[in-house]
C-alpha positions in Angstrom: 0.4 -63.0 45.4 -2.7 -61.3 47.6 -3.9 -63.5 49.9 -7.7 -64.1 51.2 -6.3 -63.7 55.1 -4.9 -60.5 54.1 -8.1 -59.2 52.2 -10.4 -59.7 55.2 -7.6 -57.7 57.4 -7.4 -55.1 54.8 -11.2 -54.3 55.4 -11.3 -54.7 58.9 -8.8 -52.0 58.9 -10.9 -49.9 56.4 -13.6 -50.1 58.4 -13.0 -49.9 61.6 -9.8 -47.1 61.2 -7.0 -48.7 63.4 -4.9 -52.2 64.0 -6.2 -52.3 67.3 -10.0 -52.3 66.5 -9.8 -54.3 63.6 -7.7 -57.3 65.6 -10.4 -57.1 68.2 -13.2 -57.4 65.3 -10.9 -60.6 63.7 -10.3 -62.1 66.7 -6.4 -61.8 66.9 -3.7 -59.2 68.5 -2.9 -55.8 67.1 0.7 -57.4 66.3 -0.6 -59.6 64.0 -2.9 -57.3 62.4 0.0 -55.0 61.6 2.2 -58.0 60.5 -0.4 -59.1 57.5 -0.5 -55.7 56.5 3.4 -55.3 55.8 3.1 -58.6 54.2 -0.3 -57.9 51.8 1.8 -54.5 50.7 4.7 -56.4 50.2 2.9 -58.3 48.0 1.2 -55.8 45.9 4.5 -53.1 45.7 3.0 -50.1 47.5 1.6 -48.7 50.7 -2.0 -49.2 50.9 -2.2 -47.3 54.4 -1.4 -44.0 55.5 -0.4 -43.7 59.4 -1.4 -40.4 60.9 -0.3 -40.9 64.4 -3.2 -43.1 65.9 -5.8 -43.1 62.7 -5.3 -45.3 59.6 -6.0 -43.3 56.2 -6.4 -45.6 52.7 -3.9 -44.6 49.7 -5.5 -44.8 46.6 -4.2 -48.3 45.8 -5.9 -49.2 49.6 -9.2 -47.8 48.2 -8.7 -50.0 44.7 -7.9 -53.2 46.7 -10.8 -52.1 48.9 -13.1 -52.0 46.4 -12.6 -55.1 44.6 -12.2 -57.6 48.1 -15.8 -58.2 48.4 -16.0 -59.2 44.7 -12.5 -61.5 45.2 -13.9 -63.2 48.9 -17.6 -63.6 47.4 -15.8 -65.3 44.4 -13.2 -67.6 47.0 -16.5 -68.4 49.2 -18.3 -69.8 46.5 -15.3 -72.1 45.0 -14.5 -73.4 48.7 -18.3 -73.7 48.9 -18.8 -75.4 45.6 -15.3 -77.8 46.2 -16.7 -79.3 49.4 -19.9 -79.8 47.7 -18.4 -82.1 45.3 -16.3 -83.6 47.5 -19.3 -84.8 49.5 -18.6 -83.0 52.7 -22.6 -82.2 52.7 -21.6 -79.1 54.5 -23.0 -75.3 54.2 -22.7 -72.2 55.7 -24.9 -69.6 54.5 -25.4 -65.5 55.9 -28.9 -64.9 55.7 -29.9 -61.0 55.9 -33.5 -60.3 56.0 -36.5 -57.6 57.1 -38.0 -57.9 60.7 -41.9 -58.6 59.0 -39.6 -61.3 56.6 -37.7 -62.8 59.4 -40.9 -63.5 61.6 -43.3 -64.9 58.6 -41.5 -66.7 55.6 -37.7 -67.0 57.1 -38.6 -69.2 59.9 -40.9 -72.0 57.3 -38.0 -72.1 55.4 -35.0 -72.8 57.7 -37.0 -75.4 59.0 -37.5 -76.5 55.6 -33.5 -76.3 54.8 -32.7 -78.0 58.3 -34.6 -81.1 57.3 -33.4 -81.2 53.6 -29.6 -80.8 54.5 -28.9 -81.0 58.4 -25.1 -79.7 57.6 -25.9 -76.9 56.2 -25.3 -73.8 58.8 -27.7 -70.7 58.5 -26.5 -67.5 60.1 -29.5 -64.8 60.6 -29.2 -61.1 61.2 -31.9 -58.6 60.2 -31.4 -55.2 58.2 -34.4 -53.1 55.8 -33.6 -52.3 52.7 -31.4 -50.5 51.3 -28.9 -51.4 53.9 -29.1 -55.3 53.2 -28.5 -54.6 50.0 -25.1 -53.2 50.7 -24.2 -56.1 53.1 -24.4 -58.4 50.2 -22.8 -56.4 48.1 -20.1 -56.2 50.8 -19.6 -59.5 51.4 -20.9 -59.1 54.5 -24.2 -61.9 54.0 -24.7 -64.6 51.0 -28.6 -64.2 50.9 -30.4 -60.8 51.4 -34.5 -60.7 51.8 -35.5 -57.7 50.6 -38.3 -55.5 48.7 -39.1 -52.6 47.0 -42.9 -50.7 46.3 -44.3 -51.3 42.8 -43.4 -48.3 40.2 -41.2 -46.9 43.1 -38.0 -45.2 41.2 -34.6 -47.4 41.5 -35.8 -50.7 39.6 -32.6 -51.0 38.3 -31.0 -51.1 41.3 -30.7 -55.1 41.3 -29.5 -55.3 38.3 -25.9 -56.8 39.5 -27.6 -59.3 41.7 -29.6 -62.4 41.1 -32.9 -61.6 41.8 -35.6 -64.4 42.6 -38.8 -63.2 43.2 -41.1 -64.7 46.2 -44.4 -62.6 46.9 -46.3 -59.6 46.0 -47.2 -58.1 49.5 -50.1 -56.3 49.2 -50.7 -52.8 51.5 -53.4 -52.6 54.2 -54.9 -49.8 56.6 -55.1 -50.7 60.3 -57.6 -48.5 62.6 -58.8 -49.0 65.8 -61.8 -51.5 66.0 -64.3 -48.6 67.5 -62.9 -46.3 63.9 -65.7 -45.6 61.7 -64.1 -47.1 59.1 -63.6 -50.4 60.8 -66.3 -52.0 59.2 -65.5 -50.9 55.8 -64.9 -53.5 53.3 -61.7 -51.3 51.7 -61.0 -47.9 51.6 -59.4 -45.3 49.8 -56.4 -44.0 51.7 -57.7 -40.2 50.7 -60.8 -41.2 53.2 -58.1 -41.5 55.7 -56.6 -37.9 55.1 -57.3 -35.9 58.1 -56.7 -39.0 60.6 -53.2 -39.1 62.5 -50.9 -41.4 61.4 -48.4 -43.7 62.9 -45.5 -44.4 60.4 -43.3 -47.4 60.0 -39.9 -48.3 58.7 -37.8 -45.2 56.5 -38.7 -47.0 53.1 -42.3 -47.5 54.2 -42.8 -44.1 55.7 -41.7 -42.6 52.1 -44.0 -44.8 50.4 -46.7 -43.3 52.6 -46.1 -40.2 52.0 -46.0 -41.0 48.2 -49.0 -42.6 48.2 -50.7 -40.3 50.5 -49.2 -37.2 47.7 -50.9 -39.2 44.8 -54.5 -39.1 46.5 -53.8 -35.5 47.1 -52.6 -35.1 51.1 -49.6 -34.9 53.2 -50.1 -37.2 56.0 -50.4 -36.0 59.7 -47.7 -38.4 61.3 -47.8 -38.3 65.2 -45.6 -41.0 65.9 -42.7 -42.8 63.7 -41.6 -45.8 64.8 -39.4 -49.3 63.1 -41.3 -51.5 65.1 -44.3 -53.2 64.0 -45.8 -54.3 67.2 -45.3 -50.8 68.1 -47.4 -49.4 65.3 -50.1 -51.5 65.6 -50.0 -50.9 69.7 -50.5 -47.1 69.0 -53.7 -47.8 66.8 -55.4 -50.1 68.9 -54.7 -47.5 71.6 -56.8 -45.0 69.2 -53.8 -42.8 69.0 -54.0 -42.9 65.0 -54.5 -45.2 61.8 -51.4 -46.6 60.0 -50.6 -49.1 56.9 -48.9 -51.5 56.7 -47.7 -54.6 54.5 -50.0 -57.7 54.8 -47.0 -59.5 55.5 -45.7 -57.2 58.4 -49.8 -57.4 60.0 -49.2 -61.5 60.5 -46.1 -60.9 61.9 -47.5 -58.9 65.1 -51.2 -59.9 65.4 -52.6 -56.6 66.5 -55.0 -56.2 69.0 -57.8 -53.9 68.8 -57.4 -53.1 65.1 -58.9 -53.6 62.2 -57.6 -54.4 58.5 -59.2 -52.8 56.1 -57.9 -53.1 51.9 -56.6 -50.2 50.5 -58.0 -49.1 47.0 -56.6 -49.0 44.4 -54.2 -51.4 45.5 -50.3 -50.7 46.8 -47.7 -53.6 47.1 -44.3 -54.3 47.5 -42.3 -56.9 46.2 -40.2 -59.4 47.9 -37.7 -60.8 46.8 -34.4 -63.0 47.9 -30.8 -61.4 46.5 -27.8 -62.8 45.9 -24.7 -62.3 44.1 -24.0 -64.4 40.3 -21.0 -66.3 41.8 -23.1 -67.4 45.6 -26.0 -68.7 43.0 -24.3 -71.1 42.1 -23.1 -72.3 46.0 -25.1 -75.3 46.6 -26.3 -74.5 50.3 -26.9 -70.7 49.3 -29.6 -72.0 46.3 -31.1 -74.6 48.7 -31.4 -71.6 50.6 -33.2 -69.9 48.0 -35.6 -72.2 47.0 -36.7 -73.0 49.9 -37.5 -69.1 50.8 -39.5 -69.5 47.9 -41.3 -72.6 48.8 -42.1 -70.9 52.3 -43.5 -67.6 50.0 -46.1 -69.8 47.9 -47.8 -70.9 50.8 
């Protein structure tokens, strides 16, 4: 019979490439580590490691049992989740993965929101873009990831494993510096903005700008590239270039110096929270949910 304890080992192992690092990841000694192993390939019939003096190489069983362990812990999470539900523990732990622009605006509203409803229930918070959330969760590595994706951008079905519940269309903006001739305007079309410098954001976003910038018939002049809102919107107050942004990501840093102007025709994103089928149905996880979307309707 495979074990849970032995899973989790297995892909610390994986991951990291030795007994040593993995014990120091799980929190236990190298000895123990290789222990579990013996005993997880005693219990499936084969070697799932390959020793090659101090590296750790996976057999093609070790690559099948691999595969499948996020499925089989997301799966164990969400009965020992569900069980203690019922059993009126009113207790929750739930891994919440989201976007730096998400964490700052709609994340906090909500946990507050959660803390209130259900004081047991334990929120974890890391942040990660997109697509790299997306392969946390499918990891088993989070239980809720915020996340979005540009309108008519290829890869819809993407999500298509996942529950997807959407929150917010995030609509695109242009920020240039308050003395900019356009600073006045009421919107703009982002081919008026062709022969400015540009300060780019996120990977994702920077591709969508150049996208967009393709469609109005330019290739964007970007002087500085940079994952850091504040940053971004620093550089064009300073007059070092024009940028845009999400609406959502502009509240989250309240730039200085800059103007918003509306881009025409308009460009959004949508945001959405992402789970797996079997965490849906986790109590804490769809408190966790519907709360996010609560904090996105106002």
């Amino acid at each position: 019979m495979i074990e849970a304890r032995h899973l989790r080992v297995l892909r610390a192992v994986a991951a990291t490439g030795s007994f040593s690092a993995a014990g120091r990841e799980l929190g236990c000694t190298q000895p123990a580590v290789s222990q579990q192993m013996k005993a997880l390939e005693a219990s499936v019939g084969t070697p799932l490691l390959i020793r090659t003096g101090r590296e750790m190489r996976l057999t093609q069983a070790g690559e099948a049992l691999v595969r499948h362990a996020a499925g089989i812990l997301a799966g164990l999470t969400a009965a020992e989740e569900e069980v203690a539900a019922i059993a009126g523990l009113r207790a929750g732990r739930v891994r919440l993965v989201s976007f730096p622009s998400g964490s700052s605006t709609l994340v906090p509203t909500a946990l507050a929101a959660l803390r209130d409803a259900h004081p047991g229930t334990r929120v974890f918070l890391e942040e990660a873009e997109p697509p790299a959330s997306v392969g946390m969760l499918r990891e088993g590595d989070c239980d809720v990831a915020l996340a979005f994706r540009y309108e008519g951008a290829a890869g819809a079905e993407e999500w298509d494993d996942l529950v997807v519940r959407p929150l917010l269309s995030d609509r695109l903006v242009a920020l240039v510096p308050d003395r900019h001739r356009l600073a006045g305007a009421g919107s703009v079309a982002i081919g008026e903005l062709a022969r400015e410098p540009w300060i780019a954001g996120c990977p994702r976003c920077r591709g969508q700008l150049v996208e967009v910038c393709a469609a109005a018939g330019f290739t964007p002049r970007i002087d500085f590239a940079t994952d850091d809102y504040p940053a971004v919107a620093g550089l064009v107050g300073a007059g070092l270039g024009v940028a845009v942004l999400p609406q959502l990501a502009v509240e989250s840093v309240r730039p200085r110096g800059v103007r918003t102007v509306t881009l025409e025709p308009a460009v959004r994103r949508e945001i959405v929270a992402l789970t797996l089928p079997d965490l849906a149905q986790v109590p804490a996880v769809a408190a966790t949910l519907d709360q996010l979307a609560r904090a996105a309707s106002r």
